[in-house]
VOVEX-92712 format. One line per 8 residues: number of its first residue (from 0); their letters; for each residue z, y, x of N, C-alpha, C, CB. Coordinates in nm, 2 decimals, decimal comma. Glycine has a CB too. Layout:
% VOVEX-92712
NUM> A> Z:Y:X:Z:Y:X:Z:Y:X:Z:Y:X  ...
***
This chain:
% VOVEX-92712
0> XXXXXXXX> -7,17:-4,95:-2,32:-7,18:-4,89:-2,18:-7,26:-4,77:-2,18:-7,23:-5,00:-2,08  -7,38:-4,76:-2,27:-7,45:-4,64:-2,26:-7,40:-4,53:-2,33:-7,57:-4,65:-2,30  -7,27:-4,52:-2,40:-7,22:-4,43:-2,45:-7,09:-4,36:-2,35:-7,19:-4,48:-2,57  -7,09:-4,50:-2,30:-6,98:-4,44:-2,17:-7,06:-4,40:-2,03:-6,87:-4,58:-2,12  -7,16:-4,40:-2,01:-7,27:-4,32:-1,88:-7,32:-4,19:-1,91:-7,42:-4,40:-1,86  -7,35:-4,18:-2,08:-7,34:-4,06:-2,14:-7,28:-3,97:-2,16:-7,34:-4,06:-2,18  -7,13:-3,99:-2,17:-7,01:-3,94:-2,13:-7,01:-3,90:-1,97:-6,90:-4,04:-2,16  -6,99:-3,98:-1,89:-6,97:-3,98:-1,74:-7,05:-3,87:-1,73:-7,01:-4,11:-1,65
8> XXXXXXXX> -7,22:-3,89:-1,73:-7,30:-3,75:-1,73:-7,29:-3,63:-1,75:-7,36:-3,75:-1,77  -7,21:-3,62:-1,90:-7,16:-3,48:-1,92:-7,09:-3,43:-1,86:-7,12:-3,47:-2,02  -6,96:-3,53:-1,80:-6,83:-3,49:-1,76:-6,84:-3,46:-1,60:-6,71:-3,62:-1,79  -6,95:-3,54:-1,52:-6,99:-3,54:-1,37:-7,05:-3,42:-1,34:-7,09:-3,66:-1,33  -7,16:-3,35:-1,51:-7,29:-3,29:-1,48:-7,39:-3,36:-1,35:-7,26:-3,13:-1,46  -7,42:-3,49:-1,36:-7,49:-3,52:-1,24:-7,61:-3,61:-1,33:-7,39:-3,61:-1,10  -7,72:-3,55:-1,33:-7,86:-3,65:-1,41:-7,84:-3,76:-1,35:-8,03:-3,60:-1,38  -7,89:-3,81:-1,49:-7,96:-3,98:-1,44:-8,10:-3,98:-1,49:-7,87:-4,15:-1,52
16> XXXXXXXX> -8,17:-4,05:-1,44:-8,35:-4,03:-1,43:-8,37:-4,12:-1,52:-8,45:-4,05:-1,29  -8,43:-4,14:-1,63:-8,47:-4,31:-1,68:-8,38:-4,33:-1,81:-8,42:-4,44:-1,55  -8,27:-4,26:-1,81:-8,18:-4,34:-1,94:-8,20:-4,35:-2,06:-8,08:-4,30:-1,97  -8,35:-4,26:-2,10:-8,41:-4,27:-2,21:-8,46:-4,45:-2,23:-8,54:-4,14:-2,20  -8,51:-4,47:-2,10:-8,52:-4,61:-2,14:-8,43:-4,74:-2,11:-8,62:-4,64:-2,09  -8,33:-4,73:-2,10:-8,19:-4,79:-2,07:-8,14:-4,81:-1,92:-8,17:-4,93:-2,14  -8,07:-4,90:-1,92:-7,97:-4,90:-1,80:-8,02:-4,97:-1,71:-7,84:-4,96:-1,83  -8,01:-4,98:-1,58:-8,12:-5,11:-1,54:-7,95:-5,17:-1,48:-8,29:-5,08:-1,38
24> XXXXXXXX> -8,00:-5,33:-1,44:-7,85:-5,43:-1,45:-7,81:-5,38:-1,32:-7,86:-5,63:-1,46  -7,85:-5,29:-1,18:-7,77:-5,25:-1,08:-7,67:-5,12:-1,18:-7,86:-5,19:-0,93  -7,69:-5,05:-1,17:-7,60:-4,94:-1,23:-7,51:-5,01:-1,36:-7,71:-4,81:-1,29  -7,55:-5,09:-1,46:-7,48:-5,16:-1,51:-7,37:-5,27:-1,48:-7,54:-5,18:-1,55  -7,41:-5,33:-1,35:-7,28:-5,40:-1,30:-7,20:-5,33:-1,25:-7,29:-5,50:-1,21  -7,27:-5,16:-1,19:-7,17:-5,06:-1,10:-7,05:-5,02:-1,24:-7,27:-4,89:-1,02  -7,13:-5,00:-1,36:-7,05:-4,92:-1,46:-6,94:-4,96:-1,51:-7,11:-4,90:-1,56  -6,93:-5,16:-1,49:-6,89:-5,24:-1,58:-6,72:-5,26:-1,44:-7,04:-5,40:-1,63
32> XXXXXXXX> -6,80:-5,22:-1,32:-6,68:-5,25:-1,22:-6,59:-5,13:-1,26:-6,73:-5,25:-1,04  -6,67:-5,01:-1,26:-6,55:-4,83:-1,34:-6,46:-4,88:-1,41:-6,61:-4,69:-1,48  -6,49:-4,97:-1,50:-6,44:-4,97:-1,59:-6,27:-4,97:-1,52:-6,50:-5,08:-1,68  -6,27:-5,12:-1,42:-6,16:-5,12:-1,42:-6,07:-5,02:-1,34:-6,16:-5,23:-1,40  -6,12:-4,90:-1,33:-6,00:-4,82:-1,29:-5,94:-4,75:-1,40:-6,04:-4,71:-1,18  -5,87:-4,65:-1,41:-5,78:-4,57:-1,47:-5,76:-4,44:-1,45:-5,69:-4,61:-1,46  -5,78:-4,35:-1,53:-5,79:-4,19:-1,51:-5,86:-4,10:-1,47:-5,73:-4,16:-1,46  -5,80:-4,06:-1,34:-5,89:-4,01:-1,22:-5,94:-4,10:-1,11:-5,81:-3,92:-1,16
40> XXXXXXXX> -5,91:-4,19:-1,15:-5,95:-4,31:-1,04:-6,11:-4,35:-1,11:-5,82:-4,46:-1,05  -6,08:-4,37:-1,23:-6,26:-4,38:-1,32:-6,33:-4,24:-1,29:-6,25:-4,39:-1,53  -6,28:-4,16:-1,34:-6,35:-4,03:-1,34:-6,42:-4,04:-1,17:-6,23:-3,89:-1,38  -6,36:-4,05:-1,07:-6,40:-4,03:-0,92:-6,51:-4,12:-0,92:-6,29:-4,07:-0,79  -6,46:-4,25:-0,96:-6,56:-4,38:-0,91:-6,70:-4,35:-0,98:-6,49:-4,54:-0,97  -6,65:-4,28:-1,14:-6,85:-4,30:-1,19:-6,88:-4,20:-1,16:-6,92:-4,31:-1,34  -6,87:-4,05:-1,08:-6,89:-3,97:-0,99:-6,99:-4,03:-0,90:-6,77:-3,93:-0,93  -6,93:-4,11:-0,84:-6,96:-4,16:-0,70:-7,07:-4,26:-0,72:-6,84:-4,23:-0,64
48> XXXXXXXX> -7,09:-4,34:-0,83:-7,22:-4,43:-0,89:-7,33:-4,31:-0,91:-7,18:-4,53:-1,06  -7,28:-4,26:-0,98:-7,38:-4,13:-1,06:-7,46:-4,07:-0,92:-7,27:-3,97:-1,16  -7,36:-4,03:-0,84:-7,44:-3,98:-0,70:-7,55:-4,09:-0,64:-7,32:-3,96:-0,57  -7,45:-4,18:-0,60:-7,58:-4,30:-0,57:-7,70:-4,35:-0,61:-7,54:-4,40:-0,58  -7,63:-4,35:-0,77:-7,77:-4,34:-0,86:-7,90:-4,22:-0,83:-7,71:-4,31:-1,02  -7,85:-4,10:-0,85:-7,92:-4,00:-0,84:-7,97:-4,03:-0,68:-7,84:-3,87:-0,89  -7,96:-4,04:-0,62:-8,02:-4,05:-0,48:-7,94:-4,17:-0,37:-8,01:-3,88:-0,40  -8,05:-4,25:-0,37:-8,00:-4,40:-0,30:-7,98:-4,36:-0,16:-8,12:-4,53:-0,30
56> XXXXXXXX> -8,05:-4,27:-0,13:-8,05:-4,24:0,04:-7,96:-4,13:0,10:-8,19:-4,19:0,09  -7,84:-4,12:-0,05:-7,76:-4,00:0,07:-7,64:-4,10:0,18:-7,64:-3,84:-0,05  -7,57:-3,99:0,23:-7,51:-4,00:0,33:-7,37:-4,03:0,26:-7,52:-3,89:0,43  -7,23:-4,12:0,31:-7,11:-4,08:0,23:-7,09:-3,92:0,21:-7,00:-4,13:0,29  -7,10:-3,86:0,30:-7,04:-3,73:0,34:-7,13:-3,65:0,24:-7,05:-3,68:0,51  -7,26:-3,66:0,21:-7,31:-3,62:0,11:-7,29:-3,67:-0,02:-7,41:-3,62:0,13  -7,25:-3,82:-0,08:-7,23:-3,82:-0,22:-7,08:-3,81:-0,22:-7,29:-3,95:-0,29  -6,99:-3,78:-0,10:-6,86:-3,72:-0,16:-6,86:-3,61:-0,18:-6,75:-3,73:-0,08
64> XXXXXXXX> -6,97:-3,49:-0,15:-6,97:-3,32:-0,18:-7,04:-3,33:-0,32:-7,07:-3,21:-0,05  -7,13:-3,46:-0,39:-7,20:-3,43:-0,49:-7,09:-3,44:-0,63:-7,34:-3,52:-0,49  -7,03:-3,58:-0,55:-6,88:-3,64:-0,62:-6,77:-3,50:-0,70:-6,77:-3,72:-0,47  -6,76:-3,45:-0,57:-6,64:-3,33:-0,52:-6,51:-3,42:-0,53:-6,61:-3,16:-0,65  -6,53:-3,50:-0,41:-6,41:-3,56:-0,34:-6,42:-3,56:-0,21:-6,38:-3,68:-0,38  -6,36:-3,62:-0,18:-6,32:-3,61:-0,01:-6,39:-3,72:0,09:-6,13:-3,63:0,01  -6,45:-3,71:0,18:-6,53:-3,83:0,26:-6,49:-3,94:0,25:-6,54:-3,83:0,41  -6,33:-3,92:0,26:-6,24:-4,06:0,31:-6,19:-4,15:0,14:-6,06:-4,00:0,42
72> XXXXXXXX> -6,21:-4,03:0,08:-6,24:-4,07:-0,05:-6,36:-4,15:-0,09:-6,23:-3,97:-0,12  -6,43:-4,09:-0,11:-6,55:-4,15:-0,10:-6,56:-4,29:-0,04:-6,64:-4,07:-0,04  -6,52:-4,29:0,08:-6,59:-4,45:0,19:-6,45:-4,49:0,09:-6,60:-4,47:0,45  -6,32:-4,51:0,07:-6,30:-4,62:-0,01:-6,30:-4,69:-0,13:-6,24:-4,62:0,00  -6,35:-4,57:-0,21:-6,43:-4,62:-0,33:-6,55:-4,73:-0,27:-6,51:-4,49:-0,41  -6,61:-4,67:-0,20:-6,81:-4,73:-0,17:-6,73:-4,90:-0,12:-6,94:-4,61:0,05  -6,64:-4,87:0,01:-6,57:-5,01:0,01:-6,48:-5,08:-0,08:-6,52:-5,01:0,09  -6,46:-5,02:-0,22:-6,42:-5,12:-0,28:-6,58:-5,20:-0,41:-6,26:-5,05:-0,36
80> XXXXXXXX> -6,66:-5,09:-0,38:-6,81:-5,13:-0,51:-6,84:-5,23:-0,40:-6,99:-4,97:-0,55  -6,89:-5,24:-0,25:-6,88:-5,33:-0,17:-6,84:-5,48:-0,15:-6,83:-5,28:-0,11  -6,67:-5,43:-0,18:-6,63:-5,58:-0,17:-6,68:-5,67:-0,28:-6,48:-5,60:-0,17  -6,66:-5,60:-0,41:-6,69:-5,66:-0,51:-6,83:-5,70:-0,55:-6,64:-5,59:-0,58  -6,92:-5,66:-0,45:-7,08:-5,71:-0,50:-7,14:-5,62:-0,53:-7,09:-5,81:-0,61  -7,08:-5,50:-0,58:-7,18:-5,40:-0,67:-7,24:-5,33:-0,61:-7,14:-5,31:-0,76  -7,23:-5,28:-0,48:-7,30:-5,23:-0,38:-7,32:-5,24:-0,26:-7,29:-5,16:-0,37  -7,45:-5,25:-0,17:-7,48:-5,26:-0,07:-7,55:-5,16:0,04:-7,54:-5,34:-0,09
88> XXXXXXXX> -7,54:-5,15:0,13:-7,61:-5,06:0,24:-7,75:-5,13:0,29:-7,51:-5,04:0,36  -7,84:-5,07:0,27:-7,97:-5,13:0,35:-7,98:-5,02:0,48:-8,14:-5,12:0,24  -8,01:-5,07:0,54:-8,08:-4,98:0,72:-7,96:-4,88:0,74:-8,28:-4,85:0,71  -7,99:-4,80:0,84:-7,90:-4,72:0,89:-7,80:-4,66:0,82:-7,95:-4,64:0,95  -7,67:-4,61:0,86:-7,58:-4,51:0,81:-7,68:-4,35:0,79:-7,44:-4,51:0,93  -7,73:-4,34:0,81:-7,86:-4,20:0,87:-7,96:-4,20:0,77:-7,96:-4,24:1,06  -8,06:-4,35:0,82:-8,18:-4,34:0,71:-8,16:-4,42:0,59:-8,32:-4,39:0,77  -8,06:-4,51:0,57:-8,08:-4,65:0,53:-8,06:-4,60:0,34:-7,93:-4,79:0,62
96> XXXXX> -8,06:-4,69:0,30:-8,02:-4,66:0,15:-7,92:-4,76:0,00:-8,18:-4,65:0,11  -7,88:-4,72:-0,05:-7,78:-4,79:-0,13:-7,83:-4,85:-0,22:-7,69:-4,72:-0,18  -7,78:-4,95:-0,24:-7,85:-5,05:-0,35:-7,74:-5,07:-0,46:-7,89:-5,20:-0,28  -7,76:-5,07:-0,56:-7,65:-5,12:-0,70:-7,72:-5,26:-0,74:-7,66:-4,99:-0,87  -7,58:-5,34:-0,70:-7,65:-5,49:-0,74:-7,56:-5,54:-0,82:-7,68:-5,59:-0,63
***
């Protein structure tokens, strides 16, 4: 998996803070869910972790411009990491913040 976040990073250009000391198991269960898409469907989705990752407290409308996809894009990815367990919303749509679980 850390060869495939390594990749993602290059290909996203979006830092991850910490990877010198490995993965922690939220971002790892998010990585392990990418997996199962295909193409551009992966490429969007670890976009969209990588944003999250990089800042827990943005807005959709902001990690779909960090992504470079589209809002409505974005919220159905976020609702499919959602259904599946890998991600959560804490507090507000405004202040609140994303969790990788």
């Amino acid at each position: 998996i850390r060869d495939k976040l390594v990749t993602g990073v290059q290909t996203c250009a979006l830092p991850i803070y910490g990877i010198e000391n490995g993965i922690d198991s939220g971002i790892e269960m998010a990585l392990k869910f990418v997996e199962t898409y295909n193409g551009s469907k992966k490429k969007n989705a670890m976009r969209i972790v990588l944003a999250i990752r990089e800042d827990k407290n943005r807005t959709i409308q902001q990690i779909a411009d960090v992504a470079g996809v589209s809002k409505r894009t974005a919220a159905r990815y976020i609702k499919e990491f959602q259904d599946a367990g890998v991600l959560t919303r804490e507090g507000s749509d405004i202040s609140g913040e994303w969790i990788l679980s």
